[in-house]
C-alpha positions in Angstrom: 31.0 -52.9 47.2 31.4 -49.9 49.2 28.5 -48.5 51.7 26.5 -45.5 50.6 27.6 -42.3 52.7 25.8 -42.1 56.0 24.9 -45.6 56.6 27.8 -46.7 58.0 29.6 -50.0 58.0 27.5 -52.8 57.4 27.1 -56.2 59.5 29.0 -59.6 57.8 26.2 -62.0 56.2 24.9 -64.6 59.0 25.9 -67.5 58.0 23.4 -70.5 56.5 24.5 -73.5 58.4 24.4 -74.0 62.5 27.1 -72.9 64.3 28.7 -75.5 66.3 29.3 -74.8 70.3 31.8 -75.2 72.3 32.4 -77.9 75.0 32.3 -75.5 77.7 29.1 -74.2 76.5 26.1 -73.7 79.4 23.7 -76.0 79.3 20.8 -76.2 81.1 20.6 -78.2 84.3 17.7 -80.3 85.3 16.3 -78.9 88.8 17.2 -81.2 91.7 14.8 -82.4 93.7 14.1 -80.8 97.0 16.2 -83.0 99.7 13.7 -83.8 103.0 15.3 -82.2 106.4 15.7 -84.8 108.5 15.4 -83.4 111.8 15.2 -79.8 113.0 17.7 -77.7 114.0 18.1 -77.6 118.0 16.5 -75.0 119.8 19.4 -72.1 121.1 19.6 -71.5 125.1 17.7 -67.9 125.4 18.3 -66.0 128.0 16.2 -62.6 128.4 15.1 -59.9 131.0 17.7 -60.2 133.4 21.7 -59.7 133.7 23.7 -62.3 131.5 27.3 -62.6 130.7 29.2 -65.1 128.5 33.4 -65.9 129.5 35.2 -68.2 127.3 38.7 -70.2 128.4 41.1 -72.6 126.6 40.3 -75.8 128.3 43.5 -76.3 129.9 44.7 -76.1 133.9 44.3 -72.7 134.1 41.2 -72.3 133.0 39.2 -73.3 136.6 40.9 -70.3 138.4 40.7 -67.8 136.0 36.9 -68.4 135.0 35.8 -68.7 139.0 37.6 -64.6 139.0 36.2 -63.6 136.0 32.9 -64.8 137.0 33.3 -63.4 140.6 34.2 -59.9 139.1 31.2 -60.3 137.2 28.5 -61.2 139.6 29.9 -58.7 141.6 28.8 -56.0 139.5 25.3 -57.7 139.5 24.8 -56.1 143.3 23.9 -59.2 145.0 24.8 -58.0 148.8 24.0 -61.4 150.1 25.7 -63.5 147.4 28.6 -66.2 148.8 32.0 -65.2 147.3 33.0 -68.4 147.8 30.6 -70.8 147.3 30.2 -68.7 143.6 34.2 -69.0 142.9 33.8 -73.1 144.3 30.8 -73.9 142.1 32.5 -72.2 139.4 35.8 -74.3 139.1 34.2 -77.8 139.9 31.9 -76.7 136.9 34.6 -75.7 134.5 36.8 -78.4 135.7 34.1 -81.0 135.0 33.9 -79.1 130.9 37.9 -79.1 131.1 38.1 -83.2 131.4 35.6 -83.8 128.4 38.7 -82.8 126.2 37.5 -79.7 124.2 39.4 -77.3 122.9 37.5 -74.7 124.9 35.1 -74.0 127.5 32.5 -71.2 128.3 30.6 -70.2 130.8 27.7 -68.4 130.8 25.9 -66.5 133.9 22.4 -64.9 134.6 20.2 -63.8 137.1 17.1 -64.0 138.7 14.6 -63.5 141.4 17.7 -63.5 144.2 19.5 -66.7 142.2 22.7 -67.1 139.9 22.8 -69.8 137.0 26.2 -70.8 136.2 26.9 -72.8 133.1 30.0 -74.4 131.8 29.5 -75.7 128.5 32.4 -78.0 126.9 31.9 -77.4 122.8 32.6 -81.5 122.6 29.9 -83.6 121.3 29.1 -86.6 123.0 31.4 -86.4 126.2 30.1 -88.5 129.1 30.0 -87.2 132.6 33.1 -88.0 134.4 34.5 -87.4 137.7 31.8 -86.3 141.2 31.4 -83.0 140.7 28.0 -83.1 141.7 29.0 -84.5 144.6 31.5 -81.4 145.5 28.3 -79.2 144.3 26.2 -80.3 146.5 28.5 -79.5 149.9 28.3 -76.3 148.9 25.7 -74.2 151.3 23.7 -71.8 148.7 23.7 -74.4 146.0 20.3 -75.2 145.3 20.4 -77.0 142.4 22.5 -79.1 139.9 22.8 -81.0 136.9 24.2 -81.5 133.0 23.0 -81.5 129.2 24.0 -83.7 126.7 24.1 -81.5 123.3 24.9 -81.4 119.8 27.6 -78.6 120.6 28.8 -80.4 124.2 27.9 -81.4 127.5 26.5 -78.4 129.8 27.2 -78.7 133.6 25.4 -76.2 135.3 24.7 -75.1 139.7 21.9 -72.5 140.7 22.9 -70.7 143.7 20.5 -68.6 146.0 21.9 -65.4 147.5 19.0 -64.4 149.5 
């Protein structure tokens, strides 16, 4: 039986049984069950309305000396007219040298500024290292370090000096 002229070709006949699917068909999923977040994510070190830099090193012997220049250059540029060249560039590679011996991969260190100070962090991207070696104990002979210390973390241990360069 042909079509009549204009209608076009018509559709095949559905067919009267069920149609059987593949095994690959989509099926629906039951929703899973919301999973409790056990503890919150740690708060990110914030740093705001003053001068900040960030250096980063392999962690190997070279990486002392070339973050205490890169960090001297920097602070430099900062304008601090009374700041200790040396005591910065000291403080500096007892700091990255303590990050070095936790046995990263990397180390970074992060400056900033204020009211007449400089923070210098080294932070050694390994989880749970332990302090090891005195390096507070070299800190502390220096003349404008005022202050001293370290931070277990979930991304590493941060050893960190505050100098004064009034």
């Amino acid at each position: 039986m042909t079509a009549p002229e204009g209608e076009g070709p018509q559709a095949p006949p559905r067919p009267s049984y069920p149609l059987r699917t593949s095994p690959r068909a989509h099926r629906p999923q039951a929703a899973a069950e919301p999973t409790a977040q056990l503890s919150l994510p740690r708060p990110r070190m914030r740093i705001r309305n003053r001068q900040t830099a960030a250096l980063t090193f392999r962690a190997d012997e070279w990486a002392a000396p070339k973050a205490a220049g890169q960090a001297l250059e920097t602070v430099r540029g900062w304008g601090y007219p009374g700041l200790d060249e040396q005591d910065l560039a000291a403080a500096v590679r007892v700091l990255v040298d303590a990050a070095v011996r936790d046995g990263g991969r990397r180390v970074s260190v992060h400056l900033g500024d204020q009211a007449d100070k400089i923070l210098v962090i080294a932070l050694s991207h390994r989880p749970g290292s332990a302090p090891e070696g005195d390096a507070f104990a070299e800190l502390r002979t220096l003349a404008t370090v005022d202050s001293c210390g370290d931070d277990l973390a979930e991304d590493g241990r941060r050893v960190w000096a505050v100098l004064d360069t009034a």
